[in-house]
N, C-alpha and C positions, 0 to 999 in steps of 0.2 A: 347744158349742165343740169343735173339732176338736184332737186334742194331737197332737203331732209326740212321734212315737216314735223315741229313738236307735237307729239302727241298726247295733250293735254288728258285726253280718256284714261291713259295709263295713269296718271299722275294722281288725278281724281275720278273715277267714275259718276261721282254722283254731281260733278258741275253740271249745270245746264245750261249758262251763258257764258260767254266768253267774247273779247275784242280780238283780232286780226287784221294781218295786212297779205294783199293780194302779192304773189309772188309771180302767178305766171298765169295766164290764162289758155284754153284749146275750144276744141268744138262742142261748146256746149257745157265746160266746166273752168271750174278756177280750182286752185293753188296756192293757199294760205301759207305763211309760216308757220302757224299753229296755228291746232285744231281739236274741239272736244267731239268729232265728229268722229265717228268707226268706221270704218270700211269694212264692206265684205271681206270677211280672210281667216281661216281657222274653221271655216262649218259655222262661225259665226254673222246673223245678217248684218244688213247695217244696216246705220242710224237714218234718220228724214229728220225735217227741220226748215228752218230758213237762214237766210242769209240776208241781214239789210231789206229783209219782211221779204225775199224770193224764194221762194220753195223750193227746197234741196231734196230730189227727187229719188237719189241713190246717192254713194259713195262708195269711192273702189281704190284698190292701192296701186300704187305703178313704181317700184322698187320703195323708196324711202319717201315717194310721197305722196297725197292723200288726195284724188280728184274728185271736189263736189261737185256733180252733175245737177242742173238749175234749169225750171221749168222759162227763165226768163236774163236778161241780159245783170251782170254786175257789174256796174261803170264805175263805182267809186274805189278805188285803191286800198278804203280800208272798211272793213264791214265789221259787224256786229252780227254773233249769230247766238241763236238758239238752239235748242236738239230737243224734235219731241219726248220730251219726259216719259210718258206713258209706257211707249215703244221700248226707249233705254232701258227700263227698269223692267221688265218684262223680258227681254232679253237680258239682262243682267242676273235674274235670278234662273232662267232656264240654261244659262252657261255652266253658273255656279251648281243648279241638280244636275245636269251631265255629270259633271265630275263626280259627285255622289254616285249616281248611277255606276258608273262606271267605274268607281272604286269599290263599291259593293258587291258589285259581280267579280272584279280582280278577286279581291277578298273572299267571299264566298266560292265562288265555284270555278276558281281559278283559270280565268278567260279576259280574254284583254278583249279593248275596243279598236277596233278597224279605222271608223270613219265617224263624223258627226254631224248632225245639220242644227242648228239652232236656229228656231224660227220664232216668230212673238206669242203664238198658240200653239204649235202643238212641234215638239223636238224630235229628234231619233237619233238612234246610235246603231252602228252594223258592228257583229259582233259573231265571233264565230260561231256554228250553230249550236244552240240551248234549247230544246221544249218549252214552251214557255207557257204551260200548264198555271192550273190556278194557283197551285203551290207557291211555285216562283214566283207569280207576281206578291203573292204575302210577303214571301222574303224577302222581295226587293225592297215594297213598302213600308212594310213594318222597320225592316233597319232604318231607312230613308227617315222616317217619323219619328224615328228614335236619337237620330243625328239632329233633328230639327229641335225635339225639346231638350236636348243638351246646350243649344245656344253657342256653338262654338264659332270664336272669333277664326277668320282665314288670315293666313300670313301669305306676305308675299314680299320675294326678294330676288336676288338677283347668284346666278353660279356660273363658271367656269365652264366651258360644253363640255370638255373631258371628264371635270369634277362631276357635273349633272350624268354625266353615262354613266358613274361608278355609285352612285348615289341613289339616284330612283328609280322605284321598280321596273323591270325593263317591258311587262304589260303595260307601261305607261309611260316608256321613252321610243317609239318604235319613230317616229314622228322628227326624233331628233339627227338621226341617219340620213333625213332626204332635205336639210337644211342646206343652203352652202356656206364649204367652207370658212368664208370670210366672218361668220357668224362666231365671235365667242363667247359672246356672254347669253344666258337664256333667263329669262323672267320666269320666276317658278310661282303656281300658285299651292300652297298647300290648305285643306280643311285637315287636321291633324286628326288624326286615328283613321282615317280613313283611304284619302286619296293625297298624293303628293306628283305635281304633273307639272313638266314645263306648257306656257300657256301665256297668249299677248291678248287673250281675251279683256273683256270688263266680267266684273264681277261682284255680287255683294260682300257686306262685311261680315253677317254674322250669317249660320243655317239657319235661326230663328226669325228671320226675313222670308224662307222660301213657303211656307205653308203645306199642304197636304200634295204628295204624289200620287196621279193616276195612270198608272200602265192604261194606254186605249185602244194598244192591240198591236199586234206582232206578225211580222211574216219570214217565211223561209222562203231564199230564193237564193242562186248561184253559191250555194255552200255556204251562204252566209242568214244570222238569224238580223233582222232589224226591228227594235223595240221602241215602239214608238211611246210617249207619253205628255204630259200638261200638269201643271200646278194649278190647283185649287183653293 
């Protein structure tokens, strides 16, 4: 039987600590009932950390639930863990400029996003093909910095999957089609005026957290452009 691990992350991103109990162990990983811990999923990394002071090496999902993979044995039934802070928050705000990114280009030059990686230094987005001249990188930037000193608070709630396909732009619901269908509710992150996107990413609260974007270069390859970038 599969256990549905709470996902503490969603609830609060900016926890760092959190108590648990061991649900299930495998080779090399355990099985919390909850967890402020990420899993790879989304283009998004995951989190590292410890567990009962053992180092949580990776994290991955397996339907509903969260396997921390551990450099060492967890013998006690209930652990205490941590999540490198650092890491979290650095991936937390390179989530949250995606979405920017990516709703700046919808917006601007009306092109959706393909694919995403977010990594703790440096992200990308594949995205149909754009030149991506010095022009464009001002425009991307410049709006981006402009969203930053607005200070705008992100919402985040919960929609219907059929309400969500009639509702947000469909440059930024493609993602909801390859879902299955047992899924109906979708966790929406929106930055207002800008990007409105379903998303089970973490993410910060305000854009006046993410600081300056640098475009650090671009490539064209199989019909697609990939812009890669880092906050400063």
């Amino acid at each position: 039987m599969i256990f549905m691990t709470v996902k503490l992350y969603l609830q609060d991103p900016y926890m760092k600590k959190f108590d648990a109990n061991v649900v299930r162990r495998g080779d090399g990983f355990v099985v919390l009932d909850k967890t402020a811990f990420y899993p790879k999923s989304g283009g998004q990394d995951y989190d590292t950390g410890v567990l009962n002071s053992v180092r949580v090496l990776r994290v991955e999902r397996d339907g509903d639930d969260v396997l921390h993979y551990t450099d060492g044995m967890i013998g006690s039934d209930s652990v205490s863990g941590e999540i490198n802070w650092n890491r979290r928050y650095s991936l937390m705000k390179m989530h949250t400029a995606q979405h920017m990114v990516s709703g700046i280009i919808a917006k601007r030059f009306k092109i959706k996003t393909n694919s995403v990686s977010i990594e703790e230094s440096e992200s990308a987005i594949k995205i149909a093909p754009l030149p991506v001249d010095t022009g464009v990188k001002v425009d991307i930037t410049e709006d981006f910095r402009e969203l930053v000193m607005k200070r705008i608070p992100l919402r985040f709630y919960e929609l219907g999957r059929q309400e969500a396909l009639k509702n947000l732009d469909p440059m930024r619901t493609s993602g909801i089609q390859k879902l299955p269908e047992v899924i109906k509710k979708l966790r929406v992150v929106e930055i207002p005026g800008i990007d409105k996107c379903a998303c089970a990413g973490t993410h910060v609260k305000n854009t006046f957290e993410l600081g300056q974007l640098e475009i650090t270069r671009s490539e064209e390859k199989d019909n697609e452009t990939t812009i890669y970038f880092r906050l400063i």
